[in-house]
C-alpha positions as CSV (number, residue, x, y, z in Angstrom):
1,X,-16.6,-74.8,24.7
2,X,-18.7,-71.5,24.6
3,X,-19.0,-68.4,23.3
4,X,-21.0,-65.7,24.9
5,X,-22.1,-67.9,27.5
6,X,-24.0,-70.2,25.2
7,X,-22.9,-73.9,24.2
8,X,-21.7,-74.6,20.6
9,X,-21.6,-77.2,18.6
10,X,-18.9,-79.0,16.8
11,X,-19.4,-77.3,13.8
12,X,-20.4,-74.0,15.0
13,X,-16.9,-74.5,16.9
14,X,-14.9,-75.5,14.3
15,X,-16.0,-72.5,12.0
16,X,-15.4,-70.1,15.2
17,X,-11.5,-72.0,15.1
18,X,-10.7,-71.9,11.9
19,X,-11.6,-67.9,11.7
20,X,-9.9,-67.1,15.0
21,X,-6.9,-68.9,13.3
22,X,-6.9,-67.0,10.0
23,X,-7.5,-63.8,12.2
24,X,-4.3,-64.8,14.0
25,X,-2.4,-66.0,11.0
26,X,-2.7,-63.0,8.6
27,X,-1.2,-60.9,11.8
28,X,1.5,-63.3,11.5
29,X,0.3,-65.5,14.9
30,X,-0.4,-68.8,15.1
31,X,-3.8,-70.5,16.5
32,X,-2.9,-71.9,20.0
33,X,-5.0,-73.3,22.3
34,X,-3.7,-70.9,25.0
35,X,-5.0,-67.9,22.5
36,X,-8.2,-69.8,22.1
37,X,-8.7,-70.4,25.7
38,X,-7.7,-66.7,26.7
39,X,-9.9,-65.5,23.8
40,X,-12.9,-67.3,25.0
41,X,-12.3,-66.1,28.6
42,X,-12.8,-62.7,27.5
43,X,-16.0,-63.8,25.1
44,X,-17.5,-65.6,28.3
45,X,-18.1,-62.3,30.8
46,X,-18.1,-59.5,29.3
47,X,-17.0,-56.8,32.1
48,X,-13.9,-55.6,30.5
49,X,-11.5,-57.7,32.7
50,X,-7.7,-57.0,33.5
51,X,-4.9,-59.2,32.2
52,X,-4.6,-60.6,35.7
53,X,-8.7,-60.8,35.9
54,X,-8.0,-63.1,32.8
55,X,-5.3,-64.5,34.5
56,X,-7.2,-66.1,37.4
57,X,-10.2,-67.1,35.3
58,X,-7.9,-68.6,32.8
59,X,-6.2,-70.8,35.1
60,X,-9.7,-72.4,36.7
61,X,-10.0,-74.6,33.0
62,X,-5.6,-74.5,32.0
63,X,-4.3,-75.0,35.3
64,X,-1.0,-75.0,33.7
65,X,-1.4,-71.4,32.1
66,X,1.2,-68.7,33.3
67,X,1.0,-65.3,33.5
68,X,3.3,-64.3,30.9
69,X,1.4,-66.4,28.3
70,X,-2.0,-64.8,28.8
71,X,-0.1,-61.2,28.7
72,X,1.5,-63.2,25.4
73,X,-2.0,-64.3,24.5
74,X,-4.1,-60.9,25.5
75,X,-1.4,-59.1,23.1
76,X,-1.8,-61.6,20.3
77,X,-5.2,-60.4,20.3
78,X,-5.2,-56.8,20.7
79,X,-2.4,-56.8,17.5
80,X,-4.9,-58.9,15.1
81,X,-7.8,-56.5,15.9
82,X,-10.1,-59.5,18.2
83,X,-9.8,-57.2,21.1
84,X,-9.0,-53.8,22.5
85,X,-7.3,-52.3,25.2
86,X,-9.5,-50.2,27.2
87,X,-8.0,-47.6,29.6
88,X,-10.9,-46.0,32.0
89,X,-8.6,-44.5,34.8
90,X,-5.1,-44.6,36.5
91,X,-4.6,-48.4,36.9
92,X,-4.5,-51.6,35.0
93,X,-5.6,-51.6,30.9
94,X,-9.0,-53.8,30.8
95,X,-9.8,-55.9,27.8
96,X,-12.5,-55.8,25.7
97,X,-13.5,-58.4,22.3
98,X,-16.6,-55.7,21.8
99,X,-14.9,-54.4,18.1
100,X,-18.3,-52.6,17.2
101,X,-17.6,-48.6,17.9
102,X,-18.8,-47.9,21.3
103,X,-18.0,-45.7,24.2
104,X,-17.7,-47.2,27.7
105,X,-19.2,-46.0,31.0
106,X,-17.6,-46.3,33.9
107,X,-18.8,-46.5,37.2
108,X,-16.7,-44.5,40.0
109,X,-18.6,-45.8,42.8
110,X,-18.3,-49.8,42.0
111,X,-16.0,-50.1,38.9
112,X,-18.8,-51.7,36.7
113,X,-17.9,-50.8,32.6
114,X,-20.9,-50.7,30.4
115,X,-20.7,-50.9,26.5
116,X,-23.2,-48.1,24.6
117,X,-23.1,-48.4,21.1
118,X,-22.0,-45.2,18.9
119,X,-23.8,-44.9,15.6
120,X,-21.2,-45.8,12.3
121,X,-21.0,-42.3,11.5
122,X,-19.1,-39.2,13.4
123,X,-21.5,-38.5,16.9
124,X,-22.1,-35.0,17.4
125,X,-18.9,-33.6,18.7
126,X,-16.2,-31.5,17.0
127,X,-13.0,-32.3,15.3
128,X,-10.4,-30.5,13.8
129,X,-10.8,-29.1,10.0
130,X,-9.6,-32.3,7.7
131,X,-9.4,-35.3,10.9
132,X,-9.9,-38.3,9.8
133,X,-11.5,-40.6,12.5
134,X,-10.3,-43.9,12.9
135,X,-11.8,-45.0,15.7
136,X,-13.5,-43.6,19.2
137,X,-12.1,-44.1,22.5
138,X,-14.6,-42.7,25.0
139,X,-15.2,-43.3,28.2
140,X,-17.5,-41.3,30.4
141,X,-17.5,-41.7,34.4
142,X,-20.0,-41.4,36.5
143,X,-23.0,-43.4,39.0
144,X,-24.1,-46.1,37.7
145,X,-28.2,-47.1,38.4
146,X,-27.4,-49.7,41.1
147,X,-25.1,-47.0,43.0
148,X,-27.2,-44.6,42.1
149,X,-30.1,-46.2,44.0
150,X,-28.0,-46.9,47.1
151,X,-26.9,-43.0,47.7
152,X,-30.7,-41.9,47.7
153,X,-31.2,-44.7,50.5
């Protein structure tokens, strides 16, 4: 198996297991190897995928994966906090297993989605007298570099 693109070992594997099990279990989810598989899928590329993107890459390794289990699978993890939904326009909610606070940049031209990390504390931008921030959900579209490059051609 692999995690970010990089091989493990047995033992680094069995620790990444056993704490994606007791992340699903104190959600009240059991560790299956469907949520495992579909987990890794999302660790493996990190381009903010849609459930069907997961979908087809899931299936290549569990032939015998359906739809409705990664949606199952996809919502397992979004509940126990391993992932979060990311919604960067009219269309289908991406995935993303980045949980550090970040905003997202989206691309208009080529759909890319970066991740820019956002310091721990508030960014420079107002909020109403007394909000508590839970969390950010930014995205901000635009060009990215490669697109960029090809419209000054």
């Amino acid at each position: 198996m692999t995690r970010l693109g990089k091989p493990m070992n047995l033992v680094a594997n069995a620790k990444f297991e056993r704490e994606l099990g007791e992340r699903l279990a104190t959600s009240g989810f059991r560790f299956t190897s469907q949520r495992r598989h579909v987990y890794d899928v999302l660790l493996q590329k990190l381009d903010h995928p849609t459930a069907d993107d997961v979908f087809m890459r899931a299936k290549r390794q569990m032939p015998e994966i359906s739809h409705a289990t990664v949606y199952n699978c996809l919502a397992a993890l979004v509940q126990c906090g391993l992932v979060r939904q990311v919604q960067l326009q009219r269309g289908a909610t991406r995935f993303c297993p980045n949980m550090e606070e970040h905003c997202h940049y989206y691309c208009d031209t080529c759909g890319a989605v970066f991740d820019v990390t956002m310091p721990a504390e508030a960014p420079a931008m107002a909020s109403p007298k007394g909000f508590q921030v839970d969390h950010y959900d930014i995205a901000v579209h635009g060009v990215c570099a490669s697109c960029a490059g090809k419209r000054k051609r």
